[in-house]
C-alpha positions as CSV (number, residue, x, y, z in Angstrom):
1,X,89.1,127.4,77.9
2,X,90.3,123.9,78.4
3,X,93.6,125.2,80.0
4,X,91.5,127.4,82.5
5,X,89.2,124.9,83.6
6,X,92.4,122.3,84.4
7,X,94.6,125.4,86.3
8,X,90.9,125.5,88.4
9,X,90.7,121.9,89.0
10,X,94.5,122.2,90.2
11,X,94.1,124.9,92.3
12,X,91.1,123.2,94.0
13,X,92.7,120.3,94.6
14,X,95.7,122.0,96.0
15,X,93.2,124.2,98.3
16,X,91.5,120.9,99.6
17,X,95.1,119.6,100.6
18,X,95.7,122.5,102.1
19,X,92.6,122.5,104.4
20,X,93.6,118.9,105.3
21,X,97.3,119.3,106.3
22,X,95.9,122.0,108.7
23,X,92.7,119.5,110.0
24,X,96.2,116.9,110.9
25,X,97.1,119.5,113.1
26,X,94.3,120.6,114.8
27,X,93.6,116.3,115.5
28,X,96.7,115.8,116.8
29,X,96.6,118.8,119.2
30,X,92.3,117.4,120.4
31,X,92.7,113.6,120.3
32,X,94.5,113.3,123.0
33,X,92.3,115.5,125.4
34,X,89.1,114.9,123.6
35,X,86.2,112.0,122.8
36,X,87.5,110.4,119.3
37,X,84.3,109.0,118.5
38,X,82.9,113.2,119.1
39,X,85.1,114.3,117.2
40,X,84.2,112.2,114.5
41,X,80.5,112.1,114.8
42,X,80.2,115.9,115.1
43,X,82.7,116.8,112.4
44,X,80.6,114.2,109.7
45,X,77.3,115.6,111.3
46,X,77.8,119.3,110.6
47,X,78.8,118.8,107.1
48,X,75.5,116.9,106.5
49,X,72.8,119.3,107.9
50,X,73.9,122.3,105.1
51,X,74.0,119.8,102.5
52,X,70.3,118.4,103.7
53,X,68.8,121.8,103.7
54,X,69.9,122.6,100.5
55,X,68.7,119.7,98.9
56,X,65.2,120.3,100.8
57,X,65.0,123.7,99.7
58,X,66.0,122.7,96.0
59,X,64.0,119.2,95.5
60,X,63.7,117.5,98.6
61,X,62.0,114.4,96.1
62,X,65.6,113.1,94.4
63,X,66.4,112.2,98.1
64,X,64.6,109.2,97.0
65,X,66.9,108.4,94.7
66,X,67.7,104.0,95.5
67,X,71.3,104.2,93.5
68,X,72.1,107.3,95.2
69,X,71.3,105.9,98.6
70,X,73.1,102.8,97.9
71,X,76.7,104.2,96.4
72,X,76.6,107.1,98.7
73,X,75.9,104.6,101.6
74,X,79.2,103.0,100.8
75,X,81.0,106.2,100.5
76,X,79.5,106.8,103.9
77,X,80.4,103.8,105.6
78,X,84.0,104.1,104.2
79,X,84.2,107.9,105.1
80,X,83.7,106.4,109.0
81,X,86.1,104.1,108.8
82,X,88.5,106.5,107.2
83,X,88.2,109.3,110.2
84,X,88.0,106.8,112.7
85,X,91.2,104.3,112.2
86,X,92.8,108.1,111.8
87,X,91.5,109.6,114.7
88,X,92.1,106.3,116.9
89,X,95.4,105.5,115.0
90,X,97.3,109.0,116.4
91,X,96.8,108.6,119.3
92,X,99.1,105.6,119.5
93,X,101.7,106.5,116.6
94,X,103.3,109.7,115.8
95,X,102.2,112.3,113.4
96,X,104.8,110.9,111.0
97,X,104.1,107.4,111.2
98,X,100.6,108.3,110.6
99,X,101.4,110.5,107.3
100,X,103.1,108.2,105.9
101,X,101.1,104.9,106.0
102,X,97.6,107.6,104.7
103,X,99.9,108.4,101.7
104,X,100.1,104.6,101.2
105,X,97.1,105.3,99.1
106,X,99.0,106.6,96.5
107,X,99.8,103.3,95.9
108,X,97.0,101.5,96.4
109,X,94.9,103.5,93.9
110,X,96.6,102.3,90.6
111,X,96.7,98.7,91.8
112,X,92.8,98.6,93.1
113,X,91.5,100.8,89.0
114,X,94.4,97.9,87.9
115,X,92.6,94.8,89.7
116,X,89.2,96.0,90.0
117,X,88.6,97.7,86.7
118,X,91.2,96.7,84.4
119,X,92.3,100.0,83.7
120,X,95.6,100.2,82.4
121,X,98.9,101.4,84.0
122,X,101.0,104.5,82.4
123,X,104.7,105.1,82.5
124,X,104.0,108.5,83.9
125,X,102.0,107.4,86.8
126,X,104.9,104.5,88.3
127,X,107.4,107.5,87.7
128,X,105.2,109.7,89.3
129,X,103.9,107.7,92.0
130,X,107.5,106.3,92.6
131,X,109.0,109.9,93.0
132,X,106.2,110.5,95.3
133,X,106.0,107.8,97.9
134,X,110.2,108.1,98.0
135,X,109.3,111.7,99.1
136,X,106.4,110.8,101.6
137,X,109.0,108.3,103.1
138,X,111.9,111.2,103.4
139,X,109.1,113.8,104.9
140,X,107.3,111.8,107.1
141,X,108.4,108.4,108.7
142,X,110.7,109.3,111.6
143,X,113.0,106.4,112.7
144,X,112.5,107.1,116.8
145,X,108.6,105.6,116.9
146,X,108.9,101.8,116.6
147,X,106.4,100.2,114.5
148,X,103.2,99.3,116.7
149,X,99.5,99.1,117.3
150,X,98.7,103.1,115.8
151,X,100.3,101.4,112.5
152,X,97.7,98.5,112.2
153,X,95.3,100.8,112.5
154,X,96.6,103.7,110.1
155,X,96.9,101.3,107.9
156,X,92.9,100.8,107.5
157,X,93.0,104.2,106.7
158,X,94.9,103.9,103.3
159,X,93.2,101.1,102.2
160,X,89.7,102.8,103.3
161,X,90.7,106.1,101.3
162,X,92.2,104.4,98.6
163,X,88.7,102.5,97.9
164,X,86.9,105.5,98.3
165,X,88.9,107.8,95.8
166,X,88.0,104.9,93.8
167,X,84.6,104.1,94.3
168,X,83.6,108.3,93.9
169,X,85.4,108.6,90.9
170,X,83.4,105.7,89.4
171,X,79.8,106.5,91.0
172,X,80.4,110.7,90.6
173,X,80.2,110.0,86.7
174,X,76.9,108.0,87.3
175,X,74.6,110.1,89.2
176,X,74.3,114.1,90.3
177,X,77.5,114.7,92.9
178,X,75.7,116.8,95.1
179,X,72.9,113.9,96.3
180,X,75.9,111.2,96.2
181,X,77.7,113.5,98.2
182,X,74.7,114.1,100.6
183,X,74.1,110.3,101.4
184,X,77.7,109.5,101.9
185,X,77.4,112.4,104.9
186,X,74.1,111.5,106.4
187,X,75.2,107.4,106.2
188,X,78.2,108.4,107.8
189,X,76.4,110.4,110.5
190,X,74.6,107.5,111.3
191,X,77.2,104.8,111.1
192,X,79.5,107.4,113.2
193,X,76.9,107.9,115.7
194,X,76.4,104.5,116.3
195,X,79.7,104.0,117.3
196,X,79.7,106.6,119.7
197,X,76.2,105.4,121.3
198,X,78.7,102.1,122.0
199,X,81.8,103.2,122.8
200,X,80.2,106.3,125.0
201,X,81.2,109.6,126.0
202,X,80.8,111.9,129.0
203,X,79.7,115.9,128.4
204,X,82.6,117.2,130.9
205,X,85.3,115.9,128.2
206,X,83.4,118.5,125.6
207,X,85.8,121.5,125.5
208,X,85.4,124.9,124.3
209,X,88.6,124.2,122.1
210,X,87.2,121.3,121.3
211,X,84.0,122.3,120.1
212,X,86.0,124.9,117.6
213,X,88.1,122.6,116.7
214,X,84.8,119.6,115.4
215,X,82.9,123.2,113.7
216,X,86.5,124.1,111.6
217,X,87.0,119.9,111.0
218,X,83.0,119.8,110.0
219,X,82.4,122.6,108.2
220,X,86.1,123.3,106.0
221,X,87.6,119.5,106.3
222,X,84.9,117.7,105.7
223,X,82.0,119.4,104.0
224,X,84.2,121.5,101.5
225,X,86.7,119.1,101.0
226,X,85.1,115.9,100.3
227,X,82.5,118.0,98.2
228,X,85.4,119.2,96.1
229,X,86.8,116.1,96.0
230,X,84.0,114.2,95.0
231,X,83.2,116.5,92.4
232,X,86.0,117.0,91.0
233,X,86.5,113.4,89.4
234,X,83.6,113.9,87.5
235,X,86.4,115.6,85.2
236,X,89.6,114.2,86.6
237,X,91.3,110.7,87.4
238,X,91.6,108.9,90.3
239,X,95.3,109.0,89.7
240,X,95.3,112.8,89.7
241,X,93.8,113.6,92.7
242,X,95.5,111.3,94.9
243,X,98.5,112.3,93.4
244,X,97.9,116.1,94.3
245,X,96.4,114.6,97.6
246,X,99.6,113.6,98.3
247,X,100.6,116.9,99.0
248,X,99.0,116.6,102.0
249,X,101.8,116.4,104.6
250,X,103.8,118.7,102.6
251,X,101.2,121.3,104.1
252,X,100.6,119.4,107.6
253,X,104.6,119.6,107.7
254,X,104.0,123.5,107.1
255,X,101.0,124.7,109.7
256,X,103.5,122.1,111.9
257,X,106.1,124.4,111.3
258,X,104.2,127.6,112.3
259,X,101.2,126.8,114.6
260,X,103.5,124.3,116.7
261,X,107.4,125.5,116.0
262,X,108.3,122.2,114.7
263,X,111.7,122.0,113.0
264,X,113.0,120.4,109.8
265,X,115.7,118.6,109.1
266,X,117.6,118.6,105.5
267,X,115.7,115.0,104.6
268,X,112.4,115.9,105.3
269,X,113.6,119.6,103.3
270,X,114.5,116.9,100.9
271,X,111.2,114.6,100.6
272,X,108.7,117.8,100.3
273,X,110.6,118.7,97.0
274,X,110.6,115.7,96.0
275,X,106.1,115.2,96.6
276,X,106.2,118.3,94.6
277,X,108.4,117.6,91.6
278,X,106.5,114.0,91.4
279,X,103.1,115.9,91.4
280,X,104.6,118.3,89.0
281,X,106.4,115.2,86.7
282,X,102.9,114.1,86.3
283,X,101.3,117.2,85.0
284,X,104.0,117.4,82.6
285,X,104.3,113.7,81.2
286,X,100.3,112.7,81.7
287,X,99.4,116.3,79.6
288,X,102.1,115.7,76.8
289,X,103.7,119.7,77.8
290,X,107.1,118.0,76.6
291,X,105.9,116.8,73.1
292,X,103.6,119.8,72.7
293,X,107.0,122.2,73.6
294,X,109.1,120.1,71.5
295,X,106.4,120.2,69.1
296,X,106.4,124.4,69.1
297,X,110.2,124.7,69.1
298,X,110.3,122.6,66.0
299,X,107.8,124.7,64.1
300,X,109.6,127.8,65.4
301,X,112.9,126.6,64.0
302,X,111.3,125.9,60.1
303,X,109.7,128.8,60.2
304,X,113.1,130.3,60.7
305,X,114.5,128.5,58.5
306,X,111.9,129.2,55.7
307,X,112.4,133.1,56.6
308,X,116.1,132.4,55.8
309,X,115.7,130.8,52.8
310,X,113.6,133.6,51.3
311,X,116.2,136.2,52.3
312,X,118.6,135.0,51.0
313,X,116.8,134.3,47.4
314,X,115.6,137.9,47.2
């Protein structure tokens, strides 16, 4: 039972990266034509309005929760700046440049439960983590794009997501997920739609393809993703799921690949094996598969043994 419920947590947390590689796509292809501060707004406000209707219709009263409020506040206002610096940052660095510096969260996770929380490093994490961030580097960071302003401002969104991977898995196992995850959309609504009302935005820039494009980000890459990954550290590390998160551009590399006929070259070939065996390493080393293997192979070989032994006395 325990093995089923960790292949389920896996496969979410691969489906939620999957959904997000395709949402890098679908940015890159509106930011340049459409409202960035829109885009964000809408995408945050249609994953709120399910979530508030279901908590209305179930026990509208716990939305009166103060702790709630507060931590999912702070989710919110990090969830803001998250999309935001994202959404600004492409549309003055390149999809690569952009990948990369996101997956410096992988990174930044360890240090911040390290600093923060005192909780311990493991062997299999650095090896992991190091494997990893080698691969993002091979995948993503193209050598054409010199470093510049879209960097800066990427570079708010690792720290931002790194804090909030954080900060969830640490409030998620202190109060019901589905009202934390409820205040971190409707304080993010609000924080996002103040910074449209300043920045501004004019209705003719509001697309077709453009409103499609906030519904799919709303409802699939923000609503079911950050409700999976919210709930999921109620049962998994912080480590774990930005490990798998990293997996992200793998994916975004993929839909790349096929939506937009984007080519690969034998280093980026290279790094996306090289996410996947250090997201692999980890499952091995962090759930002991070696020493319970080795463990098994050495009981099958003296139970050989034994069987020879009585042969060859009868």
């Amino acid at each position: 039972m325990l093995h089923v419920k960790n292949y389920l947590n896996n496969f979410l947390l691969i489906l939620v990266t999957i959904v997000w590689g395709s949402t890098f796509v679908i940015i890159k292809g509106t930011v340049d034509t459409g409202n960035e501060a829109f885009i964000v707004f809408g995408r945050i406000f249609l994953a709120t309005i399910p979530m508030l209707l279901f908590i209305l219709l179930k026990n509208g009263r716990r939305l009166l929760n103060k702790k709630d409020f507060i931590n999912g506040s702070i989710l919110g206002f990090l969830l803001t700046i998250i999309y935001l610096s994202q959404t600004i940052g492409l549309k003055y660095t390149s999809s690569g440049h952009s990948a990369f510096i996101t997956g410096g969260a992988i990174i930044l996770v360890p240090v911040i439960l390290f600093s923060l929380f005192k909780e311990k490093f493991y062997k299999s994490d650095i090896l992991s983590i190091c494997t990893v961030v080698l691969g993002l580097f091979l995948l993503t960071y193209d050598y054409d794009t010199d470093f510049n302003i879209g960097d800066v401002i990427t570079l708010i969104t690792a720290i931002s997501a790194a804090f909030h991977i954080v900060l969830s898995g640490r409030f998620v196992k202190k109060t019901e997920a589905i009202l934390l995850i409820f205040h971190q959309f409707m304080s993010a609504s609000i924080f996002s739609l103040i910074y449209l009302l300043i920045v501004g935005f004019e209705m003719t820039s509001i697309s077709s393809d453009l409103l499609l494009a906030t519904v799919y980000l709303g409802v699939i890459g923000t609503l079911f993703c950050y409700f999976v990954s919210i709930w999921i550290q109620k049962h998994v590390s912080s480590v774990k799921v930005v490990l798998f998160f990293s997996l992200e551009p793998v994916f975004a590399v993929f839909f790349g690949y096929i939506i937009l006929n984007e080519r690969l070259n034998m280093k980026e070939i290279f790094g996306m094996f090289l996410i996947l065996f250090g997201v692999f390493l980890y499952q091995i080393l962090r759930n002991n598969y070696i020493s319970i293997f080795y463990t098994r192979l050495t009981c099958a070989k003296s139970k050989i043994l034994q069987s020879k032994k009585i042969l060859k006395f009868k």
